[in-house]
C-alpha positions as CSV (number, residue, x, y, z in Angstrom):
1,X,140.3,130.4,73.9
2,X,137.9,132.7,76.0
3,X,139.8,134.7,78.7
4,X,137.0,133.5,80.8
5,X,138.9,129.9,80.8
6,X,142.0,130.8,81.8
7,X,143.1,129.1,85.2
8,X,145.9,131.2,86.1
9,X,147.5,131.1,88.6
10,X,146.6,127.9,88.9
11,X,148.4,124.8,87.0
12,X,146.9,121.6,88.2
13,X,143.7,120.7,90.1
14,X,143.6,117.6,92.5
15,X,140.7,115.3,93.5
16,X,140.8,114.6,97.4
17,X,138.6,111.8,98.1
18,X,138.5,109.5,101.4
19,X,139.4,106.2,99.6
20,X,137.9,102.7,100.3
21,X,139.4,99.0,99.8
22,X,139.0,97.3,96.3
23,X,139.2,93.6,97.7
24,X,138.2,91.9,100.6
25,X,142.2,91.7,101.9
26,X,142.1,95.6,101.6
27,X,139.6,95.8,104.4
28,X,141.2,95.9,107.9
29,X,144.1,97.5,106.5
30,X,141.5,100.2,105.1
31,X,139.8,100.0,108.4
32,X,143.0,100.5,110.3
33,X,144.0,103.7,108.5
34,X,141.1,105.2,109.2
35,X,141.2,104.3,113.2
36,X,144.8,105.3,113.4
37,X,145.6,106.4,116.8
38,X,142.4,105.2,118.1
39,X,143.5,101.9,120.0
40,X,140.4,100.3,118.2
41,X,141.4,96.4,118.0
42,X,141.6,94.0,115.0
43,X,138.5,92.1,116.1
44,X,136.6,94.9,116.3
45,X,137.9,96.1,112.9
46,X,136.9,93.1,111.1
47,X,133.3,92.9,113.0
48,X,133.0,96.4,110.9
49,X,134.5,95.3,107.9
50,X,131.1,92.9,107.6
51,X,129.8,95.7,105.6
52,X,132.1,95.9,103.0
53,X,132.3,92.1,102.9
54,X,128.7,92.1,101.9
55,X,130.0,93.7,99.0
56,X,133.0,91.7,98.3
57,X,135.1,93.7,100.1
58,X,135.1,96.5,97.5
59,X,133.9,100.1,98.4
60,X,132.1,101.8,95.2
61,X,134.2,105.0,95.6
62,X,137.2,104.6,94.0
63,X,135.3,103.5,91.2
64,X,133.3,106.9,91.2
65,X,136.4,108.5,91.7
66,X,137.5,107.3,88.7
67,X,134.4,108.7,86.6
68,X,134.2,111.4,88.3
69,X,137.7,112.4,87.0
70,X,136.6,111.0,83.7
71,X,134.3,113.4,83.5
72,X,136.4,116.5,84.8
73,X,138.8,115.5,81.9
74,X,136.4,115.5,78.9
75,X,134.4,118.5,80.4
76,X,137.9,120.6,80.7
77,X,138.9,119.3,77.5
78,X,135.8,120.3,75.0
79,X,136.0,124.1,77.0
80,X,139.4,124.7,76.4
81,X,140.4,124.4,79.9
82,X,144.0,123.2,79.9
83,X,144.4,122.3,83.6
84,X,145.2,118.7,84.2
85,X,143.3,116.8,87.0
86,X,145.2,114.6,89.8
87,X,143.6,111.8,92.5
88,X,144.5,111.5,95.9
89,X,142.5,109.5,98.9
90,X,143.0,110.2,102.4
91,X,142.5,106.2,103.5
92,X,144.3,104.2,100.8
93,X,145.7,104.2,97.4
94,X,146.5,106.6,95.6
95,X,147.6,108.4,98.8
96,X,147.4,111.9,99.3
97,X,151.1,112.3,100.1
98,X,152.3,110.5,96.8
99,X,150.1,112.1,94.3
100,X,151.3,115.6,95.6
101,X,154.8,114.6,95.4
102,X,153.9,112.9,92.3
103,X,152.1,116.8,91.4
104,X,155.4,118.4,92.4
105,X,157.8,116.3,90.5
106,X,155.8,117.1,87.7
107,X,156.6,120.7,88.2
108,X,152.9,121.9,89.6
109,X,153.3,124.6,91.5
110,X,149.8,126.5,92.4
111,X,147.2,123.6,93.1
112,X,143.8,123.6,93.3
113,X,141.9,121.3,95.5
114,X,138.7,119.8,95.5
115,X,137.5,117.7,98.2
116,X,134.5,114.9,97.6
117,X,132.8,116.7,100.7
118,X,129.8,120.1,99.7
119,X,129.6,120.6,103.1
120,X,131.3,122.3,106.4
121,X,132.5,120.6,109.2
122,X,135.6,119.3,110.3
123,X,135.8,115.9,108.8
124,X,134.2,117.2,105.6
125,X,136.8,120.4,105.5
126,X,139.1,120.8,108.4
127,X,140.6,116.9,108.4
128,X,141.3,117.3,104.6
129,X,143.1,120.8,105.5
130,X,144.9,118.6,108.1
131,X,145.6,115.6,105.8
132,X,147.3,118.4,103.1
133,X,149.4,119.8,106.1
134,X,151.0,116.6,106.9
135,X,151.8,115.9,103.3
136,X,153.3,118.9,102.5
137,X,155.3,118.5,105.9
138,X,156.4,115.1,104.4
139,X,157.4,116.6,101.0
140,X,159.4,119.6,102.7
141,X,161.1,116.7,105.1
142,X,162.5,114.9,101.6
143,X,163.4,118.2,100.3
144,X,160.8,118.7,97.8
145,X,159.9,122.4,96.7
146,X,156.7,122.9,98.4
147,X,153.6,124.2,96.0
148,X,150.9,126.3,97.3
149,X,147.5,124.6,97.9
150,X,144.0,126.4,97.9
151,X,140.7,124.6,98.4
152,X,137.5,125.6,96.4
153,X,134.8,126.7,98.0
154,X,131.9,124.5,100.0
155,X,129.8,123.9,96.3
156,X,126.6,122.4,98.6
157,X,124.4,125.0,97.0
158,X,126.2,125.3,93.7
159,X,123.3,125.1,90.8
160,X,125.6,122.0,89.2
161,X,125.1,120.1,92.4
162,X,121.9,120.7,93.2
163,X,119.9,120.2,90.1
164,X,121.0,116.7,89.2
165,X,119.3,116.0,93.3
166,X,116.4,117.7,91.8
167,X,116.0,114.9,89.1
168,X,116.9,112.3,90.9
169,X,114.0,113.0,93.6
170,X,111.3,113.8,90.9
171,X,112.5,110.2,89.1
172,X,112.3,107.9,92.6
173,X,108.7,109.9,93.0
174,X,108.0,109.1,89.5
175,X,108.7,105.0,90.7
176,X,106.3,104.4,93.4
177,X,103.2,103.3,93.1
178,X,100.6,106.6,91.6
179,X,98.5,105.5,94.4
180,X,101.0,106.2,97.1
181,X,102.7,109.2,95.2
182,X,100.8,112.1,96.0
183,X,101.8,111.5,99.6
184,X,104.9,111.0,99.7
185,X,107.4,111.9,102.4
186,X,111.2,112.9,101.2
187,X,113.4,112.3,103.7
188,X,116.8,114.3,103.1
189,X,119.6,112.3,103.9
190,X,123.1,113.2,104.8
191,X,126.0,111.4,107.2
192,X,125.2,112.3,111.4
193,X,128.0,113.8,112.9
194,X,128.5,114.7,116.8
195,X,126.4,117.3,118.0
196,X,129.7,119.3,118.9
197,X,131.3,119.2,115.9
198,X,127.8,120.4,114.5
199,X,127.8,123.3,116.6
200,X,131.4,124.4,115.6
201,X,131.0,123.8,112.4
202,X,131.9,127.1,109.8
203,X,133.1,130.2,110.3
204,X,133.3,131.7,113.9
205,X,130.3,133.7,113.6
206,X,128.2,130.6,112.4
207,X,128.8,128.9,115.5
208,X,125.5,128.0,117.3
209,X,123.2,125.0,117.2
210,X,123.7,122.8,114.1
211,X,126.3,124.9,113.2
212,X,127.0,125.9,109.0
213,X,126.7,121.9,109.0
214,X,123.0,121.9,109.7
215,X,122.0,125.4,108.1
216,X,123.6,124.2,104.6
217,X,122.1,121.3,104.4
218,X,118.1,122.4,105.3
219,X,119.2,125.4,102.7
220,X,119.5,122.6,100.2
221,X,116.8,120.3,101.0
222,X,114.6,123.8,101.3
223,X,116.0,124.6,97.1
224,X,115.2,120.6,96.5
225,X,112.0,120.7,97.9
226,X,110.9,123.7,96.1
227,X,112.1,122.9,93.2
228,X,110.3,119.2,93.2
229,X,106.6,121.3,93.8
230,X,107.3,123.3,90.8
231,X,108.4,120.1,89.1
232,X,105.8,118.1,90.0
233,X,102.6,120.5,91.6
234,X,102.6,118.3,94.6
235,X,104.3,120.3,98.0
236,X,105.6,117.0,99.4
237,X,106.5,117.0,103.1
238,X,110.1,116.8,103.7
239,X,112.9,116.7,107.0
240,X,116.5,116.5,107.4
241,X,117.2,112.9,108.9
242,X,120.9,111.7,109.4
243,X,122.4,108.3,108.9
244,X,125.9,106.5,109.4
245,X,126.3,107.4,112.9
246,X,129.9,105.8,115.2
247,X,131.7,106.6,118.1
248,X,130.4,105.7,121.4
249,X,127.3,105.9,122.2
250,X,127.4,108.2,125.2
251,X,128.3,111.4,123.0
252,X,125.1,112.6,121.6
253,X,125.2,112.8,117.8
254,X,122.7,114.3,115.4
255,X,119.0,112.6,114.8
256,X,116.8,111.2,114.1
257,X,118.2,108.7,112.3
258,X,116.9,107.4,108.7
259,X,115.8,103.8,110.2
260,X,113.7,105.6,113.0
261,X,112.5,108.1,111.1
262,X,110.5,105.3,108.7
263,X,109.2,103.9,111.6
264,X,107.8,107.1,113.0
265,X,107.2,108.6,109.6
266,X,105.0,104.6,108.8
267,X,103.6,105.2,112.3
268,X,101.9,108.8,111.4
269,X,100.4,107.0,108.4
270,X,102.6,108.3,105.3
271,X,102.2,106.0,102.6
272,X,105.6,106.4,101.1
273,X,108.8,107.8,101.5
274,X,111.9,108.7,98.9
275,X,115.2,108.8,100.7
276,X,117.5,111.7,99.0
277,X,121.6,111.0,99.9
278,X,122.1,115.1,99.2
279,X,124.9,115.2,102.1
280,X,127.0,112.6,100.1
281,X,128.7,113.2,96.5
282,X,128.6,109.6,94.9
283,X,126.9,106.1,96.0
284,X,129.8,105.0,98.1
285,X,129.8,102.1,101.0
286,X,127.8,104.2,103.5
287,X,124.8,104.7,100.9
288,X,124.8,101.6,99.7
289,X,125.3,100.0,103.2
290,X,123.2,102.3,105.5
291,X,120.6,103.3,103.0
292,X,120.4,100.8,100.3
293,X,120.6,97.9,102.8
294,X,119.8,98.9,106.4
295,X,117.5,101.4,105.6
296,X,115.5,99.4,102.7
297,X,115.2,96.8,105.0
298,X,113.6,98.2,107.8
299,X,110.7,99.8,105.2
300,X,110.1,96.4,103.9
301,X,109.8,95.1,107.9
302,X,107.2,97.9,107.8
303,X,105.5,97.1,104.7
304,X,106.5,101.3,103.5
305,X,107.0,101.8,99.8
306,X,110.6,103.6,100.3
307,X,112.9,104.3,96.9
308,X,116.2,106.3,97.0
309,X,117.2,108.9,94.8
310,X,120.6,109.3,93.4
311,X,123.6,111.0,94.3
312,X,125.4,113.3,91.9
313,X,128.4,111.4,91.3
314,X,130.2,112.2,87.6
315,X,127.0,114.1,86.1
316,X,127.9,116.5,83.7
317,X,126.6,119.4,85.4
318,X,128.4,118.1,88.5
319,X,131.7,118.5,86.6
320,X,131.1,121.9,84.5
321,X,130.0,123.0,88.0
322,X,133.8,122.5,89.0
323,X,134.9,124.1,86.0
324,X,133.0,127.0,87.0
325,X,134.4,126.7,90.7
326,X,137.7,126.2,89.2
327,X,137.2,129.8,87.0
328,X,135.8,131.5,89.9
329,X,138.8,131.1,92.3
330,X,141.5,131.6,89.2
331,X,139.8,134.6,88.6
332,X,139.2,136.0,92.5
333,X,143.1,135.5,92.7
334,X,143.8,137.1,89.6
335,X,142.2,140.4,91.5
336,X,139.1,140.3,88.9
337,X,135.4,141.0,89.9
338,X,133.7,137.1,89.8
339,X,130.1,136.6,90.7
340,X,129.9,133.1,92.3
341,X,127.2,131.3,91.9
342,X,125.1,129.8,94.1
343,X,121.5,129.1,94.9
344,X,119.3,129.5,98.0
345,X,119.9,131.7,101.0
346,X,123.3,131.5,102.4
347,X,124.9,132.5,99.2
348,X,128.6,131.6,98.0
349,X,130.6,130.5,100.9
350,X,134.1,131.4,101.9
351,X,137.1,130.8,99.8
352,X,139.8,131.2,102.4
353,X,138.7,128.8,105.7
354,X,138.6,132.0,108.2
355,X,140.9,130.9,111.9
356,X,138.3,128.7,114.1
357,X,136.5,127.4,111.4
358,X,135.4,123.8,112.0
359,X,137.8,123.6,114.6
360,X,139.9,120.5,115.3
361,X,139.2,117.9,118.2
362,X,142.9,118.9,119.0
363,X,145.4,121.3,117.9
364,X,147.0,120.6,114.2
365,X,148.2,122.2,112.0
366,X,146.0,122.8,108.1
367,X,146.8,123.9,105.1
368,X,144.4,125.9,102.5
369,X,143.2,128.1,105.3
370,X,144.0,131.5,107.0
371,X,146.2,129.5,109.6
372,X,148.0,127.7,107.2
373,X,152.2,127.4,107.9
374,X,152.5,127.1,104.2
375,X,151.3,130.4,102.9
């Protein structure tokens, strides 16, 4: 095979993924492991699990999980990459902790990770970094010999992510009405986040308003945009609008939100709108819920033609994408010269998570990063 698909040092590559309940008895317990140490009662908990029960209790993602690592495997396999490809979930099963022992016991000992999450911030990056930390802790506790973990790089503006946006924006234009078309608004979707966690989100240096969280993902809507007008010879007006939002409502989180932003989008007259999910990797419960449901329902309220574009999820130029992530940080480690690639501009990102990036609400500790306690 071409040196180019060698993956060494690396021997196995793992899938880290949030997890979601696959039956309506999975629910709370889901619910409950992602409130831990919250104090958030059982009531309450099942109040929110109404939007899973809407969909009989099962979140899509595991699901998409599952394709997407069908289609790692066959796009590994028919490029002569020989690295096999592991699932773990933060949230529920398969666990993060059992896979990597799981990983261990089958002698992997250099792991590459990749997390369902393009963007910075600290529960797209930092809590997975955190999540790895406490499982390695429990392997070295049972007396396990501990691997070394690496995370590839923030892939937001990776060609292999992008592109598969582009068609899925051109498509939803392509299904409204021709009479509506020409006008129509894109609204660029992604999951709001507190306006602190915004600001301290990257690297140090990229602390500020927004944050890397904010600047990466108007660098992608900017390449999606662009990309749609040469597509399509109509420069549609676009904006950043956020969705999904929790916590209590005193702490001020990012807006506007995707249901007031049709209102106030109908209200200055634009005849359509295409909602684009680029902030999220597959069609899980929070697109289908917040966007699909919530979100379609409040443009029919205001008579707006409104369609939503798709996520990536398990398209083949998602997964050679990884392949070329995957090559790009075997190489880098090997000492070789690699050219990442990347699109728009705020170029490649980071391998190594630099010390303060997306920081954490309090102290603890991460792996995959320059203040990782397992070097």
């Amino acid at each position: 095979m071409p040196d180019v698909l060698d993956a060494s040092p690396y021997d196995a590559l793992l899938l880290l993924s949030f997890g979601g309940p696959e039956g309506p008895d999975d629910v709370v317990p889901f619910l409950e492991n992602v409130t831990r140490g919250r104090g958030i009662p059982k009531e309450r908990l099942k109040e929110v699990g109404q939007h899973y029960f809407l969909f009989g209790g099962v979140s899509p993602i595991n699901a998409q999980n599952r394709a997407l690592l069908d289609a790692l495997r066959k796009d590994f396999a028919e490029h002569g990459l020989d690295l096999p490809v592991y699932w773990g979930n933060r949230n529920w099963a398969p666990y993060l902790t059992d896979t990597l022992r799981e990983m261990v016991r089958d002698g992997r000992r250099r792991i590459l990770v990749l997390a369902t999450s393009a963007y910075a911030s600290y529960s797209g990056c930092r809590q997975y970094r955190e999540n790895l930390a406490d499982a390695l802790a429990t392997l070295e506790a049972e007396g396990l010999e501990l691997p070394r973990i690496d995370k590839l790089r923030h892939y937001f503006n990776h060609p292999g992510f992008v592109e598969p946006m582009v068609d899925g924006v051109v498509r939803s234009l392509a299904e409204l009405p021709e009479e509506v078309r020409d006008g129509a608004h894109i609204a660029f979707c992604t999951h709001s986040i507190p306006n602190s966690a915004a600001d301290t989100s990257g690297p140090v240096e990229e602390h500020g308003d927004g944050g890397a969280y904010v600047r990466q993902h108007l660098d992608v809507a900017e390449l999606i945009a662009d990309a749609v007008r040469e597509r399509t010879g109509v420069d549609h007006p676009w904006q950043l609008v956020y969705q999904s939002r929790s916590g209590a409502p005193h702490i001020p989180w990012l807006e506007p939100d995707i249901c007031d932003h049709l209102e106030e989008r109908h209200a200055a007259g634009v005849p359509a709108v295409v909602m684009a999910p680029i902030g999220f990797v597959s069609d899980h419960m929070e697109v289908l819920y917040d966007l699909d449901t919530e979100a379609i329902a409040k443009a029919e309220e205001l008579g707006l033609p409104v369609r939503r574009s798709a996520t990536v999820g398990a398209d083949p130029r998602f997964a050679a994408a990884v392949r070329d992530l995957v090559l790009e940080r075997a190489g880098d480690e090997r000492g070789q010269e690699v050219a990442p690639c990347a699109l728009g501009a705020l170029g490649a990102s980071h391998n190594l998570c630099p010390v303060g990036c997306c920081p954490a609400r309090a102290p603890r500790p991460a792996a995959a990063g320059a203040d990782s306690p397992y070097a």
